[in-house]
C-alpha positions in Angstrom: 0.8 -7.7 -12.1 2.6 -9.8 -9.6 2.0 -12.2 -7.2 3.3 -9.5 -4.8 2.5 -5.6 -4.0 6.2 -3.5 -4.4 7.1 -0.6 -3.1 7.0 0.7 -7.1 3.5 -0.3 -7.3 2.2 1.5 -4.4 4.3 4.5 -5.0 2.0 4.1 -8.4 -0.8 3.7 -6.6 -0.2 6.5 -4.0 0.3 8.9 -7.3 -2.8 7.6 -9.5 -5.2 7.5 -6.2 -3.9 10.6 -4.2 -1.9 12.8 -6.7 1.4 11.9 -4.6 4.4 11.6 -6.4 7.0 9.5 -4.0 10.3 7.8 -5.3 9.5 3.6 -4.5 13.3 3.6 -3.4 13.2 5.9 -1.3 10.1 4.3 0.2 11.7 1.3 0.4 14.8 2.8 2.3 12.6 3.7 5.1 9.9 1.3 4.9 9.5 2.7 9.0 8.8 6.0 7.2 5.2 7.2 8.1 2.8 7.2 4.9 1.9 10.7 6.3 5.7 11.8 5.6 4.7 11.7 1.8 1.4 13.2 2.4 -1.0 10.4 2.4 -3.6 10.0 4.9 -6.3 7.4 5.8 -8.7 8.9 2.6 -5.8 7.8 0.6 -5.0 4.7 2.1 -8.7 3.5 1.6 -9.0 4.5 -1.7 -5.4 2.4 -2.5 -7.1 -0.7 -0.3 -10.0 -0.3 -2.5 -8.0 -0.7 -5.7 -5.8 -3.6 -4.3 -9.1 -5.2 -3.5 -10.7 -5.2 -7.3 -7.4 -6.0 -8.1 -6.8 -9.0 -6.5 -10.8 -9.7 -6.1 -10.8 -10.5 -2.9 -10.9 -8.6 0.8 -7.9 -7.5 2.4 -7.7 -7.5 6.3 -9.6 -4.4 8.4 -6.5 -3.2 9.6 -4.9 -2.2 6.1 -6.1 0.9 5.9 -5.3 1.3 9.5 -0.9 0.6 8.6 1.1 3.7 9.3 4.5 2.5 7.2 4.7 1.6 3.7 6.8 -1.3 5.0 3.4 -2.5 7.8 1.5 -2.5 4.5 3.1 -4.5 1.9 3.7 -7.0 4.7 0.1 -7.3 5.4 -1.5 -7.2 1.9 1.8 -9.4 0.6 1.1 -12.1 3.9 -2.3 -12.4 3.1 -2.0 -12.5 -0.7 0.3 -15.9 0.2 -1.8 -17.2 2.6 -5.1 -16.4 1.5 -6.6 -14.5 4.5 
């Protein structure tokens, strides 16, 4: 685990929590891309906020599972794993 989520790791996540199979470079390509452009919705996002959340023990902000772009969520979790928010 790193200090900081990658496009890799979430294209992990999306596969282990929603079945999605999505190539990390492409994702990070277009991190404007809507998650909903590789099929994930809002059940999915939650469940992969969940995880994150046991992972890093600790809360992530209310808006996470609100992001619309792979790119608008590693920033957030990433920002607020630096900061501590």
């Amino acid at each position: 685990m790193t200090d900081q989520l990658t496009y890799e790791e979430l294209a992990v996540l999306m596969k282990n929590g929603a079945g999605l199979t999505v190539d990390p470079l492409a994702m990070e390509s277009r991190p404007g891309s809507a998650f909903d452009e590789y099929g994930l919705d809002s059940l999915g996002l939650l469940g992969i906020v969940a995880v994150l959340e046991n992972r890093f023990g600790r809360p992530l902000p209310a808006e996470a599972d609100r992001c619309k772009t792979p790119g608008e969520f590693l920033d957030l979790v990433n920002n607020t794993l630096v900061t501590g928010a």
